[in-house]
GUSE-688269 format. One line per 10 residues: number of its first residue (from 0); their letters; for each residue y, x, z of C-alpha. Coordinates in pm, 1 decimal. Layout:
N
NUM) A) Y X Z | ...
***
This chain:
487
0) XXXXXXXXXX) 1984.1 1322.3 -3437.8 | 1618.6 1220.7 -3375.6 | 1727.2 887.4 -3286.2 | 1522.5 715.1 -2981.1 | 1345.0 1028.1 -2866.2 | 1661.8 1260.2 -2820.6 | 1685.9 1344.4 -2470.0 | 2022.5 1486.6 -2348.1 | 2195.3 1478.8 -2019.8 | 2501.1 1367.6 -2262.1
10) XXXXXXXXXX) 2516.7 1022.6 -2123.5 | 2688.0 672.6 -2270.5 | 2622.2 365.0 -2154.5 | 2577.6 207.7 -1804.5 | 2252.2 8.1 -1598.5 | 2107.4 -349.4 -1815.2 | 2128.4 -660.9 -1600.2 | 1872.8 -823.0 -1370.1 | 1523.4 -760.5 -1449.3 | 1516.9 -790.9 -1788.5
20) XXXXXXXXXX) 1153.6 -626.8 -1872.0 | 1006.9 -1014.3 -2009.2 | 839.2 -1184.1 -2249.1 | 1101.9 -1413.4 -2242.0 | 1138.0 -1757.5 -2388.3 | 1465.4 -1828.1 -2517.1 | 1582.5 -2209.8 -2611.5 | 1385.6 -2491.1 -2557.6 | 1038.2 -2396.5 -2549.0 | 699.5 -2558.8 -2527.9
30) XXXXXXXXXX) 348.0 -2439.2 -2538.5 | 137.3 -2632.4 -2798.3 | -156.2 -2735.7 -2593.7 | -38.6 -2644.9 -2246.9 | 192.8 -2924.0 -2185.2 | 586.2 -2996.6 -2222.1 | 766.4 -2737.9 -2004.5 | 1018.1 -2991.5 -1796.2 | 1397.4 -3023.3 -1857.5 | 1535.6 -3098.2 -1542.5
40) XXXXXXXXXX) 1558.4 -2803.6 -1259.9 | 1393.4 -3031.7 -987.6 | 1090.0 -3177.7 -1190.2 | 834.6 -3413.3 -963.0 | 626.1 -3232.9 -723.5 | 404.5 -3441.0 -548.2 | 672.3 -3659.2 -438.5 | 792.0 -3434.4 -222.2 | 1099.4 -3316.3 -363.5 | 1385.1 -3571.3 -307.9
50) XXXXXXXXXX) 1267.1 -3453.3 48.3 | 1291.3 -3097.6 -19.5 | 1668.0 -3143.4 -184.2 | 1795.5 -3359.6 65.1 | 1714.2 -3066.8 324.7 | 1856.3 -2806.7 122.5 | 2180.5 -3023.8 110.4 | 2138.1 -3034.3 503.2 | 2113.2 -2718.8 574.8 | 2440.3 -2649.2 350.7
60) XXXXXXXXXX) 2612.0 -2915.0 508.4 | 2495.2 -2810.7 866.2 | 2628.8 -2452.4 771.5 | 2950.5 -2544.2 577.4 | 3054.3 -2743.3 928.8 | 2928.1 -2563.7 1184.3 | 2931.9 -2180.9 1146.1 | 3211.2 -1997.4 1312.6 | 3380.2 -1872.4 1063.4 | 3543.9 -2017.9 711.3
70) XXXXXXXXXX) 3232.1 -2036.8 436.0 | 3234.0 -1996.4 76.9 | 3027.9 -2279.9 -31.1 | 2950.6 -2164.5 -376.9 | 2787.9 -1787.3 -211.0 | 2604.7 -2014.7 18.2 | 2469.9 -2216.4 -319.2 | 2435.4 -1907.1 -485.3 | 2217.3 -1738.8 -172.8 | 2011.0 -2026.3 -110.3
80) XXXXXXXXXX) 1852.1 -2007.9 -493.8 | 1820.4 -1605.3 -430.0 | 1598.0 -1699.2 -175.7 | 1412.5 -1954.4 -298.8 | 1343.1 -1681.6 -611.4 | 1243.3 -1385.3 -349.3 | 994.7 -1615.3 -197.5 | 804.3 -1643.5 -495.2 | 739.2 -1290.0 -465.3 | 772.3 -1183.8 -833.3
90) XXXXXXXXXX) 971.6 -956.1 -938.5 | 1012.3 -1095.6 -1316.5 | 1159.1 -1433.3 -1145.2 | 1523.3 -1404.6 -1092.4 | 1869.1 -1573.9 -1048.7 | 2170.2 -1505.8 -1253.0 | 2505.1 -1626.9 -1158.2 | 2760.3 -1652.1 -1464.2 | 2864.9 -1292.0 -1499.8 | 2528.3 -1136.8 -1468.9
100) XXXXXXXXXX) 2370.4 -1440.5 -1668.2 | 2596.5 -1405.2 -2019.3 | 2503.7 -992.7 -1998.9 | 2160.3 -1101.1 -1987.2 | 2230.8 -1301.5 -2315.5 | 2439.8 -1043.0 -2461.0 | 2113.1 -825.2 -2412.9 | 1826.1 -1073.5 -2607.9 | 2110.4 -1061.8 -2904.0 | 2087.9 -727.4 -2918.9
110) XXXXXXXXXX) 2380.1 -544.0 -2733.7 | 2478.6 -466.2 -2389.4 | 2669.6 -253.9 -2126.0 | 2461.4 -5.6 -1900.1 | 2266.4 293.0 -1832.0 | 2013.1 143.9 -2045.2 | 1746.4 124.6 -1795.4 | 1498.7 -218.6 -1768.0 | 1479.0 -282.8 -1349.6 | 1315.0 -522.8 -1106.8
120) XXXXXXXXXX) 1259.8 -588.8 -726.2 | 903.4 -489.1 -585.1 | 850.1 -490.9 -226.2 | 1284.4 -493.6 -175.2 | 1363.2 -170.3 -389.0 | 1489.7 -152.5 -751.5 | 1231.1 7.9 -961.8 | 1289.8 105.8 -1307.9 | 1053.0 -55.9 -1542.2 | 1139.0 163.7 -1834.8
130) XXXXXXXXXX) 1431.5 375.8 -1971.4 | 1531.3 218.3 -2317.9 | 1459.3 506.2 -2571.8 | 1724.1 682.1 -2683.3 | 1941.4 545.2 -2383.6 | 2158.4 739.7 -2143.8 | 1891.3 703.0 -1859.1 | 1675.1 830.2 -2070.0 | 1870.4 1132.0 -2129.6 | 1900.2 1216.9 -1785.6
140) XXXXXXXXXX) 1609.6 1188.5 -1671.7 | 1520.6 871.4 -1548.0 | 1104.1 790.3 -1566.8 | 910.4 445.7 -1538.2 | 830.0 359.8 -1175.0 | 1152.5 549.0 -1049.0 | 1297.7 391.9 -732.5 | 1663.1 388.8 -712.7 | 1804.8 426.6 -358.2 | 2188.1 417.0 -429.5
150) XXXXXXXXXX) 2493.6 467.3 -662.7 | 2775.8 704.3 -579.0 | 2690.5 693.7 -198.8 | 2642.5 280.7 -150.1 | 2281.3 217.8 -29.3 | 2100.6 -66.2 -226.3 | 1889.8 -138.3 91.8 | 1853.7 -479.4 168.3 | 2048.6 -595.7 -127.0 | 1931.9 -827.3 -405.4
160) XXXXXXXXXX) 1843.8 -680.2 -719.2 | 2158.7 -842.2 -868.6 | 2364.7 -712.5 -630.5 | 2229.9 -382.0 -676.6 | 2309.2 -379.6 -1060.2 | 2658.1 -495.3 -1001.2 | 2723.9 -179.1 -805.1 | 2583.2 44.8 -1075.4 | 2787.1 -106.5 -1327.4 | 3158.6 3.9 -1380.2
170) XXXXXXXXXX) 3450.2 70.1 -1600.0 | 3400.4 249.8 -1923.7 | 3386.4 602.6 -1865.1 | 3340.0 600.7 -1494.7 | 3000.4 774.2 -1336.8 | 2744.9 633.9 -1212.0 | 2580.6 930.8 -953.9 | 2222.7 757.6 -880.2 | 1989.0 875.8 -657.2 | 1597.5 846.0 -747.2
180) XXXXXXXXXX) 1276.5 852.6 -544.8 | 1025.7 976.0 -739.0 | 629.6 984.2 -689.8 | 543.3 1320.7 -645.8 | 915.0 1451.0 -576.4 | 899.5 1571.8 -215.7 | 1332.4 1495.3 -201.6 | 1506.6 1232.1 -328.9 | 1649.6 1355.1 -714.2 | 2047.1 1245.6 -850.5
190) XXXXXXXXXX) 2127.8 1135.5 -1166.1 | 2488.3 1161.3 -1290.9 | 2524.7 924.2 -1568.0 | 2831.2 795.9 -1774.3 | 2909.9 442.0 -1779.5 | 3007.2 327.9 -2144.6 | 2924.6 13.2 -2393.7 | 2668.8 -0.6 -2636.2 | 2522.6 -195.7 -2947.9 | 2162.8 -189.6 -2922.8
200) XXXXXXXXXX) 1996.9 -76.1 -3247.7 | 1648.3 -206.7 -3169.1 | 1453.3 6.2 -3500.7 | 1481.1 328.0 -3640.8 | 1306.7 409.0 -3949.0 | 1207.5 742.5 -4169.3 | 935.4 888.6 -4388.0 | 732.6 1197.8 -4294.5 | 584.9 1427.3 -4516.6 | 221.2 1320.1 -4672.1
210) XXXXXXXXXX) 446.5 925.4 -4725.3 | 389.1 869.9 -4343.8 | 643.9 613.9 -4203.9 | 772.2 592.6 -3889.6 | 892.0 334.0 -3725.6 | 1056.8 306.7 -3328.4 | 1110.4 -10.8 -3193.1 | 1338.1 10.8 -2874.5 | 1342.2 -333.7 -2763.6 | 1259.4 -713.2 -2898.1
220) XXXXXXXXXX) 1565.4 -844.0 -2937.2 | 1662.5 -1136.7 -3208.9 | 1732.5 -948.2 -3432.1 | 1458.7 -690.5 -3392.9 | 1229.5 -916.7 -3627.7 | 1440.3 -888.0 -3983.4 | 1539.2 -544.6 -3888.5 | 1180.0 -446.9 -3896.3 | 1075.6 -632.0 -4189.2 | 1356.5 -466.0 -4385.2
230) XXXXXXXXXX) 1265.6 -98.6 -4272.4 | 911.3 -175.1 -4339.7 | 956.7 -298.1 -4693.7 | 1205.3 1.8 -4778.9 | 936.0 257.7 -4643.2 | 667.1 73.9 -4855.0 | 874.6 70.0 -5190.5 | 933.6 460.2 -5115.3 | 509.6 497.6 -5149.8 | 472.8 485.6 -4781.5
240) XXXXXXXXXX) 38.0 538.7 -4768.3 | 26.6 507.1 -4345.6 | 221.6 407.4 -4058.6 | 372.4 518.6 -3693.5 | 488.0 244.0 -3473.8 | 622.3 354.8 -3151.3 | 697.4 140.9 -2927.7 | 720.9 433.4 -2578.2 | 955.0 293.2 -2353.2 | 983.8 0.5 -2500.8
250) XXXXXXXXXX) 1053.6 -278.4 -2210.9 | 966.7 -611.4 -2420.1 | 1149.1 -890.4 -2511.4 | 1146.6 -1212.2 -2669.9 | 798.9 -1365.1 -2770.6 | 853.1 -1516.3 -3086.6 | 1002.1 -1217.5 -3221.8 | 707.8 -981.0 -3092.5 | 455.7 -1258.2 -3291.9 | 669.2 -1264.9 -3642.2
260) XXXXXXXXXX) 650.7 -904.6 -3610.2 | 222.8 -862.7 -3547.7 | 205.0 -1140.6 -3843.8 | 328.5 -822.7 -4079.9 | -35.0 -647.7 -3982.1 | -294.5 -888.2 -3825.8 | -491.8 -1119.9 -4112.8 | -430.0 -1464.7 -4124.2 | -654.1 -1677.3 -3892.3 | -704.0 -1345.8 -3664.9
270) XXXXXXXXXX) -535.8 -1375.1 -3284.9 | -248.9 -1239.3 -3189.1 | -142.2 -1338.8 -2822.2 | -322.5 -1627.7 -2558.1 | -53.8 -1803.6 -2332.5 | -197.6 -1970.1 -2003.6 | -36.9 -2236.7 -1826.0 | -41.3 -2244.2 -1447.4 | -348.6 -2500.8 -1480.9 | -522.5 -2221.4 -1650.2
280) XXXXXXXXXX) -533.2 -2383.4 -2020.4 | -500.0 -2164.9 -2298.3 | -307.0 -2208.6 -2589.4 | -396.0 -1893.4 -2878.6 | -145.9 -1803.7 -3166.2 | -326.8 -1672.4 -3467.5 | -154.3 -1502.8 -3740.9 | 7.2 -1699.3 -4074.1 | 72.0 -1363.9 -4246.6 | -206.5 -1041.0 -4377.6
290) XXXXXXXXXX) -302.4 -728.6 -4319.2 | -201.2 -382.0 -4462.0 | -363.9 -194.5 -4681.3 | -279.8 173.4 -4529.5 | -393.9 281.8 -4174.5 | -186.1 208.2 -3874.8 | -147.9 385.9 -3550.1 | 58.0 278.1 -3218.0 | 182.1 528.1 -2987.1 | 216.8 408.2 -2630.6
300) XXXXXXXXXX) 357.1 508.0 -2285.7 | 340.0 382.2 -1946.4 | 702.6 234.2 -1989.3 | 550.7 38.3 -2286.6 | 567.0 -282.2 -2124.9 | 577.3 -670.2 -2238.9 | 617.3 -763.8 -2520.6 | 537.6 -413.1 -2608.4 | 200.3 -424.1 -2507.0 | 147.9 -774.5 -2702.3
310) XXXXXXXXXX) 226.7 -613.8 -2988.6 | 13.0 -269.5 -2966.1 | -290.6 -500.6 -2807.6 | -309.0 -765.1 -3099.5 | -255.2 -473.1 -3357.1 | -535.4 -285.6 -3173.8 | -742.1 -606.7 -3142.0 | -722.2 -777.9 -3492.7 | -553.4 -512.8 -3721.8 | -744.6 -218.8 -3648.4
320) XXXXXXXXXX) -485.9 18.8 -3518.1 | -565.8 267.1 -3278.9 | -350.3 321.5 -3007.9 | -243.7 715.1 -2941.5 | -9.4 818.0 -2610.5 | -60.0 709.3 -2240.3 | -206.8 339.4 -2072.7 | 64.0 85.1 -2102.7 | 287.1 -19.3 -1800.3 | 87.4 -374.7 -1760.3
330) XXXXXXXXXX) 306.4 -627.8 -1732.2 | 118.7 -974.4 -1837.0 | 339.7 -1194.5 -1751.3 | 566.3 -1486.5 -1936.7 | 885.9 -1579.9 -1840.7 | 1133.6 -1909.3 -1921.8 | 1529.1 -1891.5 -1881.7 | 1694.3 -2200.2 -1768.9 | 2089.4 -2198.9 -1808.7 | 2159.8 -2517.2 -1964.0
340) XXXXXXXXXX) 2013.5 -2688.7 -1671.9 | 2203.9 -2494.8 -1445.1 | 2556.3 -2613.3 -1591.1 | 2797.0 -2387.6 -1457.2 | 2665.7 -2082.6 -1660.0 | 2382.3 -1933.5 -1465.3 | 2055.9 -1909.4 -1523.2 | 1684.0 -1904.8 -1363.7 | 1423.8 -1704.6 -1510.7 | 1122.2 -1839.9 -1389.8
350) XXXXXXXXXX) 737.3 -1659.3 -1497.6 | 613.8 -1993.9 -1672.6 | 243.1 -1849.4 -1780.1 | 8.5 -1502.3 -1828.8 | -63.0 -1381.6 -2129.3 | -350.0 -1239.9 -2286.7 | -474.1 -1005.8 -2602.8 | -653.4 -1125.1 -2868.6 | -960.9 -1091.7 -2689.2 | -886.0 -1315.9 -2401.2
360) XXXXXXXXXX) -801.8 -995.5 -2185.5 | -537.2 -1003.5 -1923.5 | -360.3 -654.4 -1862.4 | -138.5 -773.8 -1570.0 | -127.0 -420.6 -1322.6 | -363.9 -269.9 -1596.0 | -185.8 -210.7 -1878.8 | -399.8 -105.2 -2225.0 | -565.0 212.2 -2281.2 | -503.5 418.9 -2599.9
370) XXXXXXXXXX) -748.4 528.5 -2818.2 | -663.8 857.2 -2787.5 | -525.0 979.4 -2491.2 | -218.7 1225.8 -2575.3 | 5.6 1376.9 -2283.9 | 351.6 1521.8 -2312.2 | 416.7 1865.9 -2225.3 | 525.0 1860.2 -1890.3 | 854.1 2043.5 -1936.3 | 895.2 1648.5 -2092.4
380) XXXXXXXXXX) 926.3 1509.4 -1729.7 | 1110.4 1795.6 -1597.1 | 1385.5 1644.8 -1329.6 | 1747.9 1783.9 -1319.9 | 1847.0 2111.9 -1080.3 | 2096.2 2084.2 -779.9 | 2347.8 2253.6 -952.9 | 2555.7 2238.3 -602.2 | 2310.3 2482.5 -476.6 | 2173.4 2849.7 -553.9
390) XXXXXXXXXX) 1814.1 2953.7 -561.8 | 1691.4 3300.8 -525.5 | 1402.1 3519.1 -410.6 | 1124.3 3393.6 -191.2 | 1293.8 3026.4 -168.9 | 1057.4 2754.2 -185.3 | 1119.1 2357.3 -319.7 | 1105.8 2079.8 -560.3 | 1411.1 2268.5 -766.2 | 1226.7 2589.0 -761.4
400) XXXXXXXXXX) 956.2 2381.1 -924.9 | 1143.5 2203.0 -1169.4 | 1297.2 2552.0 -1262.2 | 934.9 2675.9 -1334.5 | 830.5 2422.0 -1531.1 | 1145.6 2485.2 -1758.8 | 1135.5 2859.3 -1779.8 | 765.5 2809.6 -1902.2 | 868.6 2559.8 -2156.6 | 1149.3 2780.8 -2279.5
410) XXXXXXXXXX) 886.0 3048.9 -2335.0 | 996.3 3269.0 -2018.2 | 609.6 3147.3 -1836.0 | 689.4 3239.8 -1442.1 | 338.1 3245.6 -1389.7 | 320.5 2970.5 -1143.3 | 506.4 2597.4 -1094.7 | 428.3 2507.1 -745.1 | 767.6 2572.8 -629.2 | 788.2 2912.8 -480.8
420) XXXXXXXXXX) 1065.6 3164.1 -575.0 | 818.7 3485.1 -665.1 | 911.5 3816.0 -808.9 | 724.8 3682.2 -1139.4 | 997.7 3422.8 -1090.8 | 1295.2 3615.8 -1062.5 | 1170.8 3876.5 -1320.8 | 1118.3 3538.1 -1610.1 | 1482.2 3392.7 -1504.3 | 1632.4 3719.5 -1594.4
430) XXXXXXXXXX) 1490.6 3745.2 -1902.6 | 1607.5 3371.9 -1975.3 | 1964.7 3496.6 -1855.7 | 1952.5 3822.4 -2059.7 | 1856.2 3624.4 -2362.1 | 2141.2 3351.1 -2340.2 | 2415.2 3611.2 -2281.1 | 2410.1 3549.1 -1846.3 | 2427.2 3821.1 -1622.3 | 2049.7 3886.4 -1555.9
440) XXXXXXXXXX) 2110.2 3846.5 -1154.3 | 1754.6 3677.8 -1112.2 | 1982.1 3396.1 -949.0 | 1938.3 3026.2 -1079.3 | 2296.5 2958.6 -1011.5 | 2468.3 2613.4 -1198.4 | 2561.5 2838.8 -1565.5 | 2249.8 2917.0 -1537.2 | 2090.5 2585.6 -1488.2 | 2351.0 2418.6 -1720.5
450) XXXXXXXXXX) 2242.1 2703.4 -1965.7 | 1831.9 2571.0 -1896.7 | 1887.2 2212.4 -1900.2 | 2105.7 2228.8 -2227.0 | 1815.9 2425.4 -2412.5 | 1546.8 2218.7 -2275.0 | 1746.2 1970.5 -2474.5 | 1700.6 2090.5 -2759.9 | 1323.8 2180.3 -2764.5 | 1239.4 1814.0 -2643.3
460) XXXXXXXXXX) 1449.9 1692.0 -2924.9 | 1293.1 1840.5 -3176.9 | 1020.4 1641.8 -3308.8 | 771.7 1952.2 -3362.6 | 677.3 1943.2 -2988.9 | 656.7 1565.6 -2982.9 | 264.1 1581.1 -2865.7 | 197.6 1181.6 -2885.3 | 359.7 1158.9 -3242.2 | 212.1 1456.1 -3369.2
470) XXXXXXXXXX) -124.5 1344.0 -3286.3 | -20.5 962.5 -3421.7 | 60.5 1140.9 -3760.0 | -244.0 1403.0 -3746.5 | -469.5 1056.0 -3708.0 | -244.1 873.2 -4014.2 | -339.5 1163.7 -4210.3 | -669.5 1170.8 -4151.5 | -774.7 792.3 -4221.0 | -531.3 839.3 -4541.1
480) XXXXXXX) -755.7 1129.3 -4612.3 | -1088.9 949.6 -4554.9 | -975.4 640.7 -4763.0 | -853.3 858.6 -5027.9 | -1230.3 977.9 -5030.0 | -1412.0 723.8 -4988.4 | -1273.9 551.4 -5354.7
***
């Protein structure tokens, strides 16, 4: 199995909790230089809040007494942080209440029950950050910047992003049928994905030919750090002359683990993150460790995000890597989670700072630009085919298209992928059916959609058509080449 790029419609596991795409500070934290981060939930402000509290308990009160019919004090607790979160208008803030708080934990340590997708709130609709590679939304299909409109027929309209997960999780086994809007898609797309549970390996690890190493990174987790450093040794003692980390829809993680890992590569003394406070001082964290003798390249997507992009913009900055793939999602933000303050097991995550490259450059909405630019085929992106309906001659649609777009990536080239059923069409689908033992009706029926999707499968997972990581290794070979030469 090419582990963390395999892309099947086999799914296992069911949606992560809350928006969980962070730099997130776990613990106690400070920021050397930027001031003590408070303790209590209801620090000073201006002298105003003893005010502000003792309304909040009014309005309860008021509510509790008064409202027509019996209240559950503990939803009205629970609603009145929600809100206070929504109005700060960013969607990396959030409110956890027990249940959704300890899955949130369960997810920085490294494991974790869901589809495997990294979501937040923008402008009231659930947006997927990033698919976690190698994850069952992955594998069927889900992209960055996907909006999901419902689960098995229940609307997430006007519900809060937590509320919105809850209904996507489920009981082992159970499907989740999610329905997608998609930039571009002219209909809304489904997604039929099994619910299961899931230990999160974070790093996967191999040599190429010509001693290139490769190494994925799925996710900062705490454990992510000595999981690295162990692959990366083992790959070194095996002669390993130039390195491939890709970190493609990667959605972040915790910050100290993100800056042990860049110490590996960036020189001591050199920068490897800024951190500003909300009073705009800066606090910089430059590298204890050294550099690498062989060449280094980063491949990068647009769900590259977070802690992600800290890592591929100090290794860009201060390590000389070049960066290979697409611009990075651009998420610049630094969030805090609060639970011990809470005291009843739930948790704030607040965004306590901005953070910067090396360089002092803030990629918030921006993201990083590669080096080299590298595109996937687009038979990569291909959604999934109503398989409750049947396409035929002179039909016209976003399935028609998405049919194309397959038959030319299977080798079977229609001719044309703007979503009308031709006789160019119908004359490539036979041949496709012919070939894979399907009466050659000129039909796309569901066998032979089943039949498309399941050999799609199979030429995605295969590394050979990989386009980013080809070019990552072509460019690791090269600067091997031009060392090798130079001595």
């Amino acid at each position: 199995m090419f582990k963390g790029r395999t892309v099947t419609l086999l799914v296992l596991v069911a949606m992560v909790v809350s928006s969980l795409l962070t730099v997130t500070l776990t613990g106690q934290w400070s920021l050397a230089g930027s001031g003590q981060l408070s303790s209590g939930l209801f620090a000073d402000i201006g002298g105003q809040s003893k005010s502000d509290i003792k309304k909040i308990e009014t309005a309860l009160d008021l509510v509790s007494k008064n409202y027509v019919e019996k209240v559950d004090r503990n939803k009205l607790v629970d609603g009145a942080i929600n809100g206070m979160m929504n109005a700060l208008e960013d969607p990396f803030s959030s409110y956890m209440a027990g249940a959704t708080a300890q899955q949130f934990s369960e997810q920085i340590e490294g494991s974790f029950t869901g589809i495997g997708a990294e979501v937040s709130m923008e402008n009231g609709s659930v947006v997927v950050i990033s698919p976690i590679k190698g994850s069952p939304a992955e594998k069927a299909g889900i992209k960055p910047k996907d909006i999901l409109l419902s689960v098995n027929g229940e609307s997430f309209e006007g519900l809060t992003l937590n509320e919105a997960v809850s209904k996507i999780r489920g009981p082992k086994g159970t499907e989740a049928k999610i329905k997608v809007k998609r930039d571009g898609a002219v209909e809304a797309l489904e997604f039929t994905i099994v619910r299961d549970d899931i230990a999160l390996e974070t790093i996967h690890a191999r040599m190429e030919q010509d001693h290139v190493g490769i190494i994925e990174i799925t996710e900062f987790s705490m454990n992510t750090a000595n999981r690295f450093k162990k692959e990366l040794e083992a790959l070194e003692k095996q002669g390993m002359k130039g390195l491939v980390i890709d970190v493609r829809n990667n959605p972040g993680g915790v910050l100290p683990i993100v800056i042990e890992m860049a110490e590996q590569f960036v020189p001591k003394g050199k920068g490897i993150v800024q951190v500003e406070d909300k009073n705009g001082r800066r606090d910089a964290t430059l590298s204890d460790g050294s550099s690498k003798p062989y060449p280094i390249v980063v491949i990068t997507n647009k769900g590259s995000a977070s802690a992600s992009e800290i890592l591929a913009g100090a290794l860009q900055e201060s390590a000389g890597a070049k960066l290979v793939g697409e611009p990075t999602y651009g998420k610049g933000t630094v969030q805090s989670s609060y639970s011990q303050e809470m005291g009843d097991g739930s948790m704030l995550k607040i965004t306590i700072a901005k953070w910067l490259t090396p360089n002092g450059e803030w990629i918030h909405k921006k993201g990083i630009e590669p080096d080299i630019a590298v595109s996937q085929p687009a038979y990569f992106s291909v959604a999934p085919i109503n398989k409750e309906k049947n396409f035929k001659y002179d039909m016209l649609g976003e399935d028609v298209k998405n049919a194309q777009l397959m038959l030319k990536g299977l080798g079977f080239d229609p001719g044309r992928e703007d979503g009308y059923f031709d006789k160019n069409t119908e004359r490539a689908l036979k041949k496709f059916q012919s070939s894979h033992g399907i009466e050659a009706s000129g039909m796309l029926d569901a066998k032979t959609i089943e039949k498309m999707e399941s050999s799609l499968i199979e030429l995605i997972r295969d590394p050979k058509n990989d386009a980013q990581l080809n070019r990552a290794m072509e460019e690791v070979r090269k600067e091997i080449t031009a060392a090798a030469s130079n001595k």
